[in-house]
N, C-alpha and C positions, 0 to 999 in steps of 0.2 A: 467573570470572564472564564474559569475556569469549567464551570459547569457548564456553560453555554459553550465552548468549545470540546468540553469533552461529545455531547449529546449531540453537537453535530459531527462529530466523527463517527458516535454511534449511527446515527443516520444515513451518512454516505458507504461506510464501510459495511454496513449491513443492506445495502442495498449494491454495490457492485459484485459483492459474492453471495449473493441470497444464493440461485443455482447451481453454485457449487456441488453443495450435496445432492441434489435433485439431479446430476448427469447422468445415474443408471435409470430415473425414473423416465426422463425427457428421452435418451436411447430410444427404452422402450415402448414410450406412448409414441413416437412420431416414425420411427423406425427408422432411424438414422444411427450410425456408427458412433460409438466412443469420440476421434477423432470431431467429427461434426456436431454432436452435444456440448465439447468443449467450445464449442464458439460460442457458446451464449454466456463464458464468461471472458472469453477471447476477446469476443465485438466490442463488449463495454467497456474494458479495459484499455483495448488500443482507440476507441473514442475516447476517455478520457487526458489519453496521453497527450494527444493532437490538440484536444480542448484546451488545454495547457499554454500548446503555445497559444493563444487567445486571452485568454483567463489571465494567466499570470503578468504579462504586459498591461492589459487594462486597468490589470486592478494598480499597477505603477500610477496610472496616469490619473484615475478615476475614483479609487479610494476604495478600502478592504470591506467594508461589514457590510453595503449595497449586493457584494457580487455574492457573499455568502447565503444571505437570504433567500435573493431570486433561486440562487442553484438548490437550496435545499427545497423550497415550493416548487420547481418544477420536475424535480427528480422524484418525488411523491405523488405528482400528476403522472408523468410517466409511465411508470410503475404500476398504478391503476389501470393506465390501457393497454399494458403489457399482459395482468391478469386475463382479458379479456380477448388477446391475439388467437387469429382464426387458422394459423399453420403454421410451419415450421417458419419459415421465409419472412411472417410479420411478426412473429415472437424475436427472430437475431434483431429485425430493424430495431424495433422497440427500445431491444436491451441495448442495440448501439446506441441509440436518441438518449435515453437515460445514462450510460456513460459519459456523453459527451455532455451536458447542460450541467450532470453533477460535477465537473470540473473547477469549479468556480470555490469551492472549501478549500481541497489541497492546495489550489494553487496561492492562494494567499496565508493560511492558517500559520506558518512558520515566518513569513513576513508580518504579519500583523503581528506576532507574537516580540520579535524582534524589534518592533519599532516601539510596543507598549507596556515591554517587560525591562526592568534595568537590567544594562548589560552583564553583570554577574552571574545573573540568576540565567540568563538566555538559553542555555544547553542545557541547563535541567528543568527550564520547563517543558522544552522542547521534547526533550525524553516523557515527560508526562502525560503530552500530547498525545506521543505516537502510541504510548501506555493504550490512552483513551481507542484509540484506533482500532486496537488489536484486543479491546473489550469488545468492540463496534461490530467487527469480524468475527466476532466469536458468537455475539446475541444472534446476528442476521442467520449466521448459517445454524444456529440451535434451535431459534425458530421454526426456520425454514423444512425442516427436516420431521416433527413429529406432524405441523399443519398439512405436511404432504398427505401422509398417512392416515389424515383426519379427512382429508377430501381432496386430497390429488395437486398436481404441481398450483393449477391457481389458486388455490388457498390459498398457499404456500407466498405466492409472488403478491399477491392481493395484502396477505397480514404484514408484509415487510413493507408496501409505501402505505397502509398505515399509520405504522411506528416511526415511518419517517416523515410524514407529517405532522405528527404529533410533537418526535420532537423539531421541527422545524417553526412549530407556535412556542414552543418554552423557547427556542433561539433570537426567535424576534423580540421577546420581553426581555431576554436576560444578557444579552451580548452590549457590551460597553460601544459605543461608538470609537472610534479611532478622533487619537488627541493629538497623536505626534506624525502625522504622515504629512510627508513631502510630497506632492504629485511632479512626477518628470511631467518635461513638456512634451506634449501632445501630437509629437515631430514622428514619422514613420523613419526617416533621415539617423534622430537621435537614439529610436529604441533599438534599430537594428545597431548603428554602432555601442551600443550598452551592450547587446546580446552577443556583437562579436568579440570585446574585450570578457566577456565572462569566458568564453569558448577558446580562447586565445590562455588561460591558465590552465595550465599542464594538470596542476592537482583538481580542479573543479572537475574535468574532462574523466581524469581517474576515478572519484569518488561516481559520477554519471555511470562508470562501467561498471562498478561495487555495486550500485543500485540495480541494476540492471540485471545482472547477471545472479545477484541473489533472491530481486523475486522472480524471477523465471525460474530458479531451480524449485522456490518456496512456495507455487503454483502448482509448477508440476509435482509434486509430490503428489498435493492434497489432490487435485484434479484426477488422478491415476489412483486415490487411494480408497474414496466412495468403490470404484469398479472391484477392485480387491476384496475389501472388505466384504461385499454385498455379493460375491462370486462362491462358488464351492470350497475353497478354501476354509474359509470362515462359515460363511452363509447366513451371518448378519441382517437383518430388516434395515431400512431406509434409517429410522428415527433411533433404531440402536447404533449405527453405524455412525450418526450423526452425533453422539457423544462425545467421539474423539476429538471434536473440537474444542470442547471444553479446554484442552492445551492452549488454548490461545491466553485463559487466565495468568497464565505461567510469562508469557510474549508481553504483557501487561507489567509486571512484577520488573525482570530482566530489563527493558528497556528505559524505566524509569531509575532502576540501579546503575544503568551503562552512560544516560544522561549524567546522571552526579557524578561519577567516575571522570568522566568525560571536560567535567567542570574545575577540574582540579588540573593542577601542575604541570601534570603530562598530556593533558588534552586526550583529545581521542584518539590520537595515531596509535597507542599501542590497544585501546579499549575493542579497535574496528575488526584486525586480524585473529583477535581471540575469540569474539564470539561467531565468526565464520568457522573457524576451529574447529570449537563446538556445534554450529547446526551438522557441518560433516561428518562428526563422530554420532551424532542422532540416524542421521541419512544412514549411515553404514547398521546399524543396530534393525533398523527397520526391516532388513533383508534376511531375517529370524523367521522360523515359521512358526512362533508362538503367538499366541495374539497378545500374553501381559507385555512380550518385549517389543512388539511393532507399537504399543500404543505408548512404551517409554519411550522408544526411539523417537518416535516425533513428538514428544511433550521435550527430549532435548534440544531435536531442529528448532523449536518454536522459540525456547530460551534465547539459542546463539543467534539468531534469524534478529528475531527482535534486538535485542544487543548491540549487534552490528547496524541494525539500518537505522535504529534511535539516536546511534554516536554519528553517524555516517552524515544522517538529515540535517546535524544541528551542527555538523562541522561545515557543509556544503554551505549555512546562514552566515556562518561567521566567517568564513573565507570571503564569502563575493562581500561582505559590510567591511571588511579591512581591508581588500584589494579591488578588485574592479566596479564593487558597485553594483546597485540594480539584485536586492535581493531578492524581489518578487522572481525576477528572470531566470537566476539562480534556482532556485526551488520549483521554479516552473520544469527548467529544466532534466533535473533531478528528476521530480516526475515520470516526465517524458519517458527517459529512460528506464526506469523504475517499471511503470506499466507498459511499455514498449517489448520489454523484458517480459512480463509476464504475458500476454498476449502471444508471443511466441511458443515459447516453451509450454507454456499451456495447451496451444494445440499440439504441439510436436507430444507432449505426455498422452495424447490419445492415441499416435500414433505405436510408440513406443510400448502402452501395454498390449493395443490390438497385435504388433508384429513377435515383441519380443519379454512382454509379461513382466510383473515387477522388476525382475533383475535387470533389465536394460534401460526402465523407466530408472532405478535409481543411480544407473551410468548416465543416464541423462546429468539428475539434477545434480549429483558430485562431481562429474564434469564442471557445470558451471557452478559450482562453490568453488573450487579445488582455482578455477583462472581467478574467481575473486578476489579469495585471498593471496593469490600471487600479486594482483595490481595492488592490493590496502599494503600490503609489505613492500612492496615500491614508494609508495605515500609517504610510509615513515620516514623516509631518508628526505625528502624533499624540505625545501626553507619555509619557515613561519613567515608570518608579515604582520609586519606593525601599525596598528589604527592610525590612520594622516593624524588626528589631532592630539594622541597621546602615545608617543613616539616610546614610551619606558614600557609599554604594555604590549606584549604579544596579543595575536588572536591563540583564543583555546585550539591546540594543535596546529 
């Protein structure tokens, strides 16, 4: 289970930011602006959000390891006919159609995990997961970046569904079927009322804005920071500039530590505010004009980044399982947010370096840290809730 979930994270996450790095190269092969390059990580992202709502209900009703499959086979089709898009205008469709069908992993990966993992362990596997993720994210866009260089952005988009076809054949052998899943009834009636009792908790709504508001800040960075990097300032090659992802190792490391943290005593309400903390103090480092300190500064955003969203994701499973139910929905929703959040802010970071150059991009994305962690430090004060059938036992946080 575990390999098999990690490697499709590698595969979704390395296919929703494959283009990341490639923004200054797309720029200037199609001749479009900053701004308008970032939509081809914009588009798939807020398709994947939307997917979500779809995905995550389904799979309530229908069952988790079917939806992961399909999504990981057709987002490696995809992908393929995206290498081969004939303008600017059929490369966005492309990469929306491939955000939206890869929908079908996040949406279920922390419910299945929750239904198949004993409840003890649930938050730190959870952190392990997300671990996997921010491997996932780290190989796609390290790829992505020297294959450009090798023979231009389709290489680049062509070797990424690939890899994710590949592992999408180790997914189908190695992923344990679901033992323990309940399907809700199949009522349009019953799911919306599920979804409005999730939406109806203060704290689930809050942790939705946490999500949100921190990958949007954690988008735009990176989204604004290829341009930096590869600009006179520096003046960086593509596949050098592409190194700096390598921080995402660190996002792997942090999140799996913030998961177990998170598993103890105190839950995650105090684990969420700390590591937004820290991706802030990274953010602010970044605005150095050295290049050893910009590349610390965001190997720190990636720590606290990760930290917070790994505690964040596997509080969000355990709240709607001890209070309103319907975790698929929950974590659907999360999502939503979550990429909602980045689709935004992602494009607004092109606008931001074209108007007003690093320093306003990083008033951007500390902007939305700085509200994050105002809302996670709201969270803390709010009431725990107690499993219906084991009344002595808290949810973690």
């Amino acid at each position: 289970m575990a390999v098999a979930l990690f490697l499709a994270g590698v595969a979704t996450f390395a296919s929703i930011w494959a283009t990341q790095p490639l923004l200054p190269t797309l720029a200037a092969d199609f001749g479009v602006t900053p701004a308008q390059a970032a939509l081809s990580v914009s588009g798939p992202t807020l398709a994947l959000g939307l997917g979500l709502l779809v995905a995550g209900p389904l799979s309530d009703v229908l069952g988790r390891t079917w939806l992961v499959h399909g999504s990981l086979l057709a987002t490696g089709v995809v992908g393929l006919a995206a290498a081969f898009a004939w303008s600017w205008e059929s490369l966005l469709v492309l990469r929306t159609l491939q955000g939206l069908v890869l929908a079908g992993l996040p949406a279920v990966a922390t419910a299945y995990l929750r239904e198949e993992v004993d409840r003890r362990a649930v938050t730190g596997v959870t952190g392990l997961y997300v671990g996997g993720t921010a491997l996932g994210g780290m190989s796609g866009r390290l790829l992505a970046a020297p294959l450009a260089e090798l023979g231009g952005w389709r290489t680049a988009v062509a070797g990424i569904a690939v890899l994710v076809l590949l592992c999408a054949a180790v997914v189908r052998w190695s992923l344990p079927p679901s033992r323990r899943f309940r399907p809700v009834p199949a009522r349009p009636r019953a799911l919306l009322g599920q979804t409005g009792r999730v939406l109806r908790d203060p704290v689930l709504v809050g942790l939705f804005a946490v999500g949100g508001l921190l990958m949007g800040a954690f988008v735009a960075v990176f989204n604004g920071l290829g341009f930096r990097l590869e600009s006179s300032e520096f003046g960086l090659s593509t596949g050098v500039a592409g190194l700096v992802f390598t921080t995402y190792a660190l996002g792997s490391v942090s999140s799996t530590l913030a998961g177990r943290l998170s598993a103890g005593p105190a839950g995650p309400r105090p684990v969420v505010p700390v590591g937004i903390a820290v991706a802030v103090a990274g953010v602010l480092i970044t605005l150095s004009p050295h290049l050893p300190l910009v590349v610390a500064g965001v190997a720190v955003m990636v720590v606290g980044f990760f930290a917070a969203h790994g505690a964040t994701s596997g509080w969000v499973v355990a709240r709607a399982a001890h209070g309103s139910g319907g975790a698929g929905q929950a974590a659907s929703l999360y999502l939503l947010a979550y990429y909602g959040g980045a689709s935004v802010a992602g494009t607004a970071a092109g606008w931001a370096w074209s108007s007003g150059g690093w320093v306003l991009l990083v008033e951007l994305a500390g902007g939305l840290m700085v509200a994050a962690l105002v809302v996670s430090l709201a969270l803390r004060r709010t009431r725990r809730l107690a499993p219906p059938s084991e009344g002595a036992t808290v949810e973690p946080g």
